[in-house]
RODO-2510 file (C-alpha; in nm, 4 decimals, decimal comma):
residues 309
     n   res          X          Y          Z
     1     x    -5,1953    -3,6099    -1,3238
     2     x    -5,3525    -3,2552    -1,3867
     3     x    -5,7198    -3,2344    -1,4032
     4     x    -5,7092    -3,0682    -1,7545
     5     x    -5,6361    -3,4136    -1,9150
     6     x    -5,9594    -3,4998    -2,0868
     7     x    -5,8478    -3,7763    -2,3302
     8     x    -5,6816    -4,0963    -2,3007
     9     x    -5,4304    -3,9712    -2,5669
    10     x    -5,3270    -3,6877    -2,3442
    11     x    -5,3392    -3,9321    -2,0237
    12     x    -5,0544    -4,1396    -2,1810
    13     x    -4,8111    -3,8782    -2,3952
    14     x    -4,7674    -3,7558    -2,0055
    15     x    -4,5217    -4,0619    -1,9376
    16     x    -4,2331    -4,1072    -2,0952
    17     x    -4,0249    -4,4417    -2,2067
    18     x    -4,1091    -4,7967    -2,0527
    19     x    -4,4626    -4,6334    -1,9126
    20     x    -4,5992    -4,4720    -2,1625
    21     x    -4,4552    -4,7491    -2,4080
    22     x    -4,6965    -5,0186    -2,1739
    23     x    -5,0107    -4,8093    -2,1441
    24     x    -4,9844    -4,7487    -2,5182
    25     x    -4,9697    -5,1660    -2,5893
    26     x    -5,2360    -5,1511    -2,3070
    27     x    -5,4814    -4,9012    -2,4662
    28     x    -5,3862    -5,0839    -2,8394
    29     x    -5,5354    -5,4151    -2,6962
    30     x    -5,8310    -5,3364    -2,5109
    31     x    -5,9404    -5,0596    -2,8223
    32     x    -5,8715    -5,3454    -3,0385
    33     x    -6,1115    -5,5418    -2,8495
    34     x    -6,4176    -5,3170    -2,7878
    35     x    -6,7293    -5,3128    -3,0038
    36     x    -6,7317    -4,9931    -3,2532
    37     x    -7,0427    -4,8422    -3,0203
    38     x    -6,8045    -4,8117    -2,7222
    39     x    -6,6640    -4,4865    -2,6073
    40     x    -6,3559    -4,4097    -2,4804
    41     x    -6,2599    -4,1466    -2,1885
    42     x    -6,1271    -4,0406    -1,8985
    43     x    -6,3112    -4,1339    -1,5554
    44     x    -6,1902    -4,0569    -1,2084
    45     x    -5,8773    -3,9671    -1,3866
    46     x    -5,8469    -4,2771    -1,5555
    47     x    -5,8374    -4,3933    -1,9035
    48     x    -6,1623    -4,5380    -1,9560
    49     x    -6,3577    -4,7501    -2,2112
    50     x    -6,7809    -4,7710    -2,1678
    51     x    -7,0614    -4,9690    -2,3275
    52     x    -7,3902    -4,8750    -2,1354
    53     x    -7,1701    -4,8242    -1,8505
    54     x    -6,7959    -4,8851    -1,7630
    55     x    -6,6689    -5,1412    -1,9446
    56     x    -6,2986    -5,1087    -1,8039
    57     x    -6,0281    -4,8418    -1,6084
    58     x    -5,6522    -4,8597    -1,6253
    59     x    -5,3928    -4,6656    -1,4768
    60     x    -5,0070    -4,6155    -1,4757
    61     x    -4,8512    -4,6157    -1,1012
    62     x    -4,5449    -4,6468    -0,9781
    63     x    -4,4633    -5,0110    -0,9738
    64     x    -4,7485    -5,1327    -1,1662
    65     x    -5,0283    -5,0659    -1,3543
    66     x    -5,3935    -5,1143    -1,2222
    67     x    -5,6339    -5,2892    -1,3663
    68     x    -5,9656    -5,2163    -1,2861
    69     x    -6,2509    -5,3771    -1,4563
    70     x    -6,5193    -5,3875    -1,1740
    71     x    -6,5888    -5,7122    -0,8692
    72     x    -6,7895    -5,9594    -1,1295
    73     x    -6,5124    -5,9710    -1,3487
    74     x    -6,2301    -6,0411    -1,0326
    75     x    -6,4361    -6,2642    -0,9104
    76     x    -6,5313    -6,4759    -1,2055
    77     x    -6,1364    -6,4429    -1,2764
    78     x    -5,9762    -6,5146    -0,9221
    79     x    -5,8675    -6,8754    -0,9926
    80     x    -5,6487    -6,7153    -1,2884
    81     x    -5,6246    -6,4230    -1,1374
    82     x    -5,3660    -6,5647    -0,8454
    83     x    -5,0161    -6,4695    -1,0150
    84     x    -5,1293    -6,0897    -0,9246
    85     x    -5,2266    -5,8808    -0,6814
    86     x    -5,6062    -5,8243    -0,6788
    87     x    -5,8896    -5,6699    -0,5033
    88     x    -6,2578    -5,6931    -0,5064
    89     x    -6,2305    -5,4411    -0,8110
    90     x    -5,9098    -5,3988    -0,9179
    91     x    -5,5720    -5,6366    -1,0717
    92     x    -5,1937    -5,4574    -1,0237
    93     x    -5,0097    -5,6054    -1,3014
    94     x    -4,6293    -5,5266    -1,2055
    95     x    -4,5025    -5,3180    -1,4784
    96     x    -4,1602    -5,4603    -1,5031
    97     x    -4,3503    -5,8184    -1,6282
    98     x    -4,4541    -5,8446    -1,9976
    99     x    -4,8406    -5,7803    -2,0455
   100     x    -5,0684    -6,0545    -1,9433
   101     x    -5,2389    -6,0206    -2,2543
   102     x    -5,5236    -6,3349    -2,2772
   103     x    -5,6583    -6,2778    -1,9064
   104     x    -5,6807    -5,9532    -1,9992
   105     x    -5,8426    -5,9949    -2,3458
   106     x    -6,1025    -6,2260    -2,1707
   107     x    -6,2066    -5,9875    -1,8818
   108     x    -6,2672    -5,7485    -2,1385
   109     x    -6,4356    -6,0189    -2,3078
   110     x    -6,6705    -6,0766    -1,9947
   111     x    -6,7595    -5,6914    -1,9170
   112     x    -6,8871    -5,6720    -2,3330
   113     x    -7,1206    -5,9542    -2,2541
   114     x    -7,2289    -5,8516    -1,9297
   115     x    -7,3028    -5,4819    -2,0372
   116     x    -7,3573    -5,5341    -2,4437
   117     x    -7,7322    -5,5568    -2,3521
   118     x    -7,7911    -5,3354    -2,0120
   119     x    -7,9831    -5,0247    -2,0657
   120     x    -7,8538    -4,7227    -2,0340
   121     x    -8,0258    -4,4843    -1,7719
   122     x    -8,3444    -4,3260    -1,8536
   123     x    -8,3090    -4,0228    -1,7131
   124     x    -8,6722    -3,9103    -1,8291
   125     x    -8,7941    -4,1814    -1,6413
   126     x    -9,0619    -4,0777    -1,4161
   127     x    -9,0154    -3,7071    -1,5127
   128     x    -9,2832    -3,4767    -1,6943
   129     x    -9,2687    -3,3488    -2,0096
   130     x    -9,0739    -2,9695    -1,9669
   131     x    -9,0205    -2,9196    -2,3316
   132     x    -9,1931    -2,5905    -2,2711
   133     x    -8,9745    -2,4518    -1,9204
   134     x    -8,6468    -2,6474    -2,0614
   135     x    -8,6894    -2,3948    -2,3940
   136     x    -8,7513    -2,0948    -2,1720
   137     x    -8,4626    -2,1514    -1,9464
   138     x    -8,2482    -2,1891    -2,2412
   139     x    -8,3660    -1,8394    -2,4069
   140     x    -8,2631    -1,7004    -2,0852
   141     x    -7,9821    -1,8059    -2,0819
   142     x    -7,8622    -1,6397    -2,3768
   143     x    -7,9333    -1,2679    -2,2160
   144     x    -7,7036    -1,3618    -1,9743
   145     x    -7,2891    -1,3909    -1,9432
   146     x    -7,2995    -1,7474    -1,7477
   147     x    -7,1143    -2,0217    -1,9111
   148     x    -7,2398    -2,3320    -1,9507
   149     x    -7,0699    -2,6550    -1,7799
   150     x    -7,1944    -2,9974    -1,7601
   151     x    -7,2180    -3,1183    -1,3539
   152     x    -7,3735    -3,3810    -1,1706
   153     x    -7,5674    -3,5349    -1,4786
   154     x    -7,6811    -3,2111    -1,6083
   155     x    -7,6057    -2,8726    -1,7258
   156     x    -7,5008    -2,6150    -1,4296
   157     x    -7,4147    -2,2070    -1,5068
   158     x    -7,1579    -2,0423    -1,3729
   159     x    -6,9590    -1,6946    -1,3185
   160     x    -6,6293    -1,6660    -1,2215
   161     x    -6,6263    -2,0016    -1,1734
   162     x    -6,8549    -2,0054    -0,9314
   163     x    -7,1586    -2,1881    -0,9513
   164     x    -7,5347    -1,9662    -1,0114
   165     x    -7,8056    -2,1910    -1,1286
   166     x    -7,8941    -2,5618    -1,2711
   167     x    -8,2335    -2,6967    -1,3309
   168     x    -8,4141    -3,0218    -1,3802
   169     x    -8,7465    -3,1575    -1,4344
   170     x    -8,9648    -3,4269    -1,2521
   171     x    -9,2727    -3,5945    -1,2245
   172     x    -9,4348    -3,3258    -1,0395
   173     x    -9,2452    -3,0042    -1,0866
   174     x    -8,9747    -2,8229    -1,3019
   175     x    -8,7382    -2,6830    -1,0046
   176     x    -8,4858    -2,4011    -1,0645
   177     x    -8,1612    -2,4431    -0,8186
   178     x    -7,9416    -2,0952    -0,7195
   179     x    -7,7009    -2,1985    -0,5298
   180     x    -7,6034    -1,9017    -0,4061
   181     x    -7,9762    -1,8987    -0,2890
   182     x    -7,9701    -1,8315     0,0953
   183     x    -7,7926    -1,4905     0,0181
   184     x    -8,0563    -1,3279    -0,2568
   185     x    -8,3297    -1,1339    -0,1293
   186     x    -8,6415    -1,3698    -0,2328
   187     x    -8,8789    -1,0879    -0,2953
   188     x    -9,1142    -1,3697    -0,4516
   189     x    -9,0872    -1,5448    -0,1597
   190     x    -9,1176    -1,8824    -0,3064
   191     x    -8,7470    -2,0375    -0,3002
   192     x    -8,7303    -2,3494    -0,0347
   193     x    -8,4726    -2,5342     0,1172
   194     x    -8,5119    -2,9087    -0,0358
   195     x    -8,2763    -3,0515     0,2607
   196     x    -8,3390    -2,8848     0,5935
   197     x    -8,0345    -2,9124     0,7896
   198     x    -7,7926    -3,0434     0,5234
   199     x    -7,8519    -2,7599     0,2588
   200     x    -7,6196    -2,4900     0,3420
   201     x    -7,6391    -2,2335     0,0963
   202     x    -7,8672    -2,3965    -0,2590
   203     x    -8,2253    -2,3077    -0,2720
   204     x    -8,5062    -2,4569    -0,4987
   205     x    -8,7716    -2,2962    -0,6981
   206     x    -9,0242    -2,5024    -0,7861
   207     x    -9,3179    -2,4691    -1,0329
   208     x    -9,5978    -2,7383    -1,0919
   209     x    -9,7200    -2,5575    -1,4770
   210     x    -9,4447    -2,3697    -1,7001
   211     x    -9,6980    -2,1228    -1,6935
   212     x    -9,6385    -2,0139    -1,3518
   213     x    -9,3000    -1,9218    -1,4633
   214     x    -9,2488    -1,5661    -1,5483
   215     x    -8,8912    -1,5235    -1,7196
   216     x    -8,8577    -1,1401    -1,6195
   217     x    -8,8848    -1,2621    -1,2213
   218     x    -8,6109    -1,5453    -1,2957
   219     x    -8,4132    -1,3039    -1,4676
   220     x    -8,4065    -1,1174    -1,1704
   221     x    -8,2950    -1,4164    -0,9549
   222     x    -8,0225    -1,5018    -1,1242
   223     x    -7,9064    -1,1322    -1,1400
   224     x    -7,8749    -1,1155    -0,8269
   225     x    -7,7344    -1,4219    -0,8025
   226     x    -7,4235    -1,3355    -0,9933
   227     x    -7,4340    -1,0249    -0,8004
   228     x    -7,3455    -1,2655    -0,4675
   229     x    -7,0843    -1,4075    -0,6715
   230     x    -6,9096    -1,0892    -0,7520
   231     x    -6,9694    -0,9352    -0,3930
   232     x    -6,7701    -1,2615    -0,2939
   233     x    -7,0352    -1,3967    -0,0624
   234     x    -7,0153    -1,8135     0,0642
   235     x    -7,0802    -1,9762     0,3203
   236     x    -6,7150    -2,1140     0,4680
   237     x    -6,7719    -2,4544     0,5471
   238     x    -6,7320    -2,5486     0,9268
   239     x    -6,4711    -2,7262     1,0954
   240     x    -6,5725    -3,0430     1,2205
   241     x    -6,4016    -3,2997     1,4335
   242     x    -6,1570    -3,5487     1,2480
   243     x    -6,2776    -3,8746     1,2703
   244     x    -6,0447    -4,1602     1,1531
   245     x    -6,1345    -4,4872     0,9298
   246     x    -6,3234    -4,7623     1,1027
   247     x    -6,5216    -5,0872     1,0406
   248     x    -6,4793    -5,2122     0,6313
   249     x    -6,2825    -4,8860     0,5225
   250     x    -6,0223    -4,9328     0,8086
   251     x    -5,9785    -5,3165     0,7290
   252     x    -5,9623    -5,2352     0,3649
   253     x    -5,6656    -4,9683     0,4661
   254     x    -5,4821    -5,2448     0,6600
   255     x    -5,4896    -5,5152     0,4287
   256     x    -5,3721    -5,3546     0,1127
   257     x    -5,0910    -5,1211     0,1098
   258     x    -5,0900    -4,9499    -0,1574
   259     x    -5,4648    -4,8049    -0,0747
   260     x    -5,3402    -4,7262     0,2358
   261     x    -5,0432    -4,5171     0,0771
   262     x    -5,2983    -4,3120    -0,1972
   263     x    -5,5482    -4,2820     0,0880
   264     x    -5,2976    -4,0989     0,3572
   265     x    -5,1878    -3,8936     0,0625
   266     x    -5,5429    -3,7376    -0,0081
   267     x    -5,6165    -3,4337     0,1737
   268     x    -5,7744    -3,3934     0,5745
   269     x    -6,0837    -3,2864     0,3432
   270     x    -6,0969    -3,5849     0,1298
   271     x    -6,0277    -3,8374     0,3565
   272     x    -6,3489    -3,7164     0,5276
   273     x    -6,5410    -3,7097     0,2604
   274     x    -6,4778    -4,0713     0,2101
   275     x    -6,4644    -4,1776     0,5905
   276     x    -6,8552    -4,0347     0,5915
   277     x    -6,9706    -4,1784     0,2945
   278     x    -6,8845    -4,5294     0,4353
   279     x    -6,9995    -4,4870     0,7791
   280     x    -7,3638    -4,3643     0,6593
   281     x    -7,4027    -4,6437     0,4796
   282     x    -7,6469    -4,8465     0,7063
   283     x    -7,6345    -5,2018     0,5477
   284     x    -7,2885    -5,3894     0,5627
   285     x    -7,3623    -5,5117     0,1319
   286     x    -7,4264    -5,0635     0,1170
   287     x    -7,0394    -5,0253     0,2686
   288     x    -6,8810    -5,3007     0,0600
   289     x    -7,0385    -5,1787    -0,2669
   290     x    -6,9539    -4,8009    -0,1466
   291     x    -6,5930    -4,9385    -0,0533
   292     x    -6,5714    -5,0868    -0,3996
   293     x    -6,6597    -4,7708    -0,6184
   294     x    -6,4156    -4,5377    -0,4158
   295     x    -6,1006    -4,7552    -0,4427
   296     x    -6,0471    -4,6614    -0,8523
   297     x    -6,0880    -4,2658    -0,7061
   298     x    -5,8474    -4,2765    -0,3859
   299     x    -5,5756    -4,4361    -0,6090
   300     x    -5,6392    -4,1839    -0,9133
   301     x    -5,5899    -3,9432    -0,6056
   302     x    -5,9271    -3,7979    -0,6335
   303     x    -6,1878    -3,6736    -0,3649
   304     x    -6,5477    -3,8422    -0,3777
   305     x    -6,7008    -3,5104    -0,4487
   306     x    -6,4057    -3,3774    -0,7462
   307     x    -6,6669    -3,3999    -1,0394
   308     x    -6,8957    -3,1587    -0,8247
   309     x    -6,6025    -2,8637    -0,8012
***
């Protein structure tokens, strides 16, 4: 599936006959289902439907079509659930069988319940108010040629597709983020490194009282920062040692087949990705949750960090 597909509508007219004749009586039963303040999208290049979270993911592959409506719901489900071939997180519903359509109906059922009521996430939680620097950053925005994309829960600007500058506020400071940042000059001298030894090329600027920030010195900043951009600077990332699955990740490879298949298909780069996202988990309950969230994104073919790019 190519990444431009934004819609569920445009996920499905991209089959043709028996497929895209099933996902449509799919997507007609679940959206007949689903409470009016529901959403519908596409997640980890998957159709999705969410109600203060996801509610359910479906996909069309290509011998069946996967379920995926998160590990409460399987397990609550497993006695009925037996005729199929499941997963902690996921149901593969053979696509040459008609649609099981009560089960289904009744998981979605279950997830409305279970998330009708959950609160969405406060993202201002904890944060101070930066009314003030959010309006600045926003007025200087408009002097400039970056366009605006929405990236890792917030807004991020960019130039030839290239990331410049995001920025967020907290409890304690309103930080600026170049991430072009270990390349511009820093005549200020005031731009940190908020990981030491993990943060490659993004640097911080952080300010405790929006009026410490002086928009004709960040204007300069990010100047220069698209000036990096165009003079094509990066930092190339580094070769590392190839290490292969082990522990949960490996077992969960040799067990179920058709992981195995979409996981061997991913790039070196992915597969690495995902290898190291397990293995730093330090808590066996950390590695099975982790192991649980990736599956949906290996077999939608997509790398843990995709949203980020």
């Amino acid at each position: 599936m190519t990444s431009s597909i934004s819609t569920i509508d445009a996920y499905i007219n991209q089959f043709e006959g028996d497929k895209k004749a099933y996902l449509i009586q799919i997507y007609k039963l679940i959206a007949g289902m689903v409470p009016t303040a529901a959403t519908e999208t596409i997640s980890y290049q998957m159709p999705t439907f969410r109600l203060n979270g996801n509610l359910i993911h479906f996909a069309m592959n290509k011998q069946h079509l996967g379920i995926y409506p998160g590990p409460d719901a399987i397990e609550h489900f497993a006695p009925r659930l037996k005729a199929f071939k499941t997963t902690k997180g996921a149901i593969q519903i053979p696509i040459d069988q008609p649609i099981p359509e009560k089960i289904i109906l009744e998981i979605v059922a279950f997830n409305i319940e279970k998330l009708r009521d959950k609160q969405g996430p406060n993202w201002h939680k904890n944060r101070g108010n930066w009314l003030q620097a959010e309006e600045m950053m926003q007025q200087i925005m408009l002097k400039t040629t970056l366009k605006k994309e929405f990236k890792w829960g917030s807004y991020v600007y960019t130039h030839k597709g290239k990331n410049v500058i995001g920025w967020g506020g907290f409890k304690n400071f309103f930080s600026l983020w170049f991430y072009n940042g270990v390349f511009l000059e820093d005549k200020e001298n005031v731009l940190i490194s908020a990981s030491e030894g993990k943060t490659k090329a993004l640097r911080q600027w952080r300010f405790k009282d929006v009026n410490e920030m002086d928009s004709a010195k960040i204007e300069a900043y990010i100047q220069e920062s698209i000036q990096t951009v165009d003079e094509g600077k990066e930092i190339k990332p580094v070769k590392k040692e190839v290490i292969p699955p082990s522990g949960l990740l490996q077992e969960a490879l040799r067990s179920d087949k058709v992981f195995h298949e979409h996981f061997n298909a991913l790039t070196p780069g992915k597969q690495k990705e995902y290898i190291q996202y397990i293995s730093e988990a330090k808590q066996e309950k950390t590695k099975l949750s982790r192991l649980e969230k990736i599956r949906p994104m290996i077999i939608a073919n997509k790398g843990l960090n995709d949203k980020y790019k």
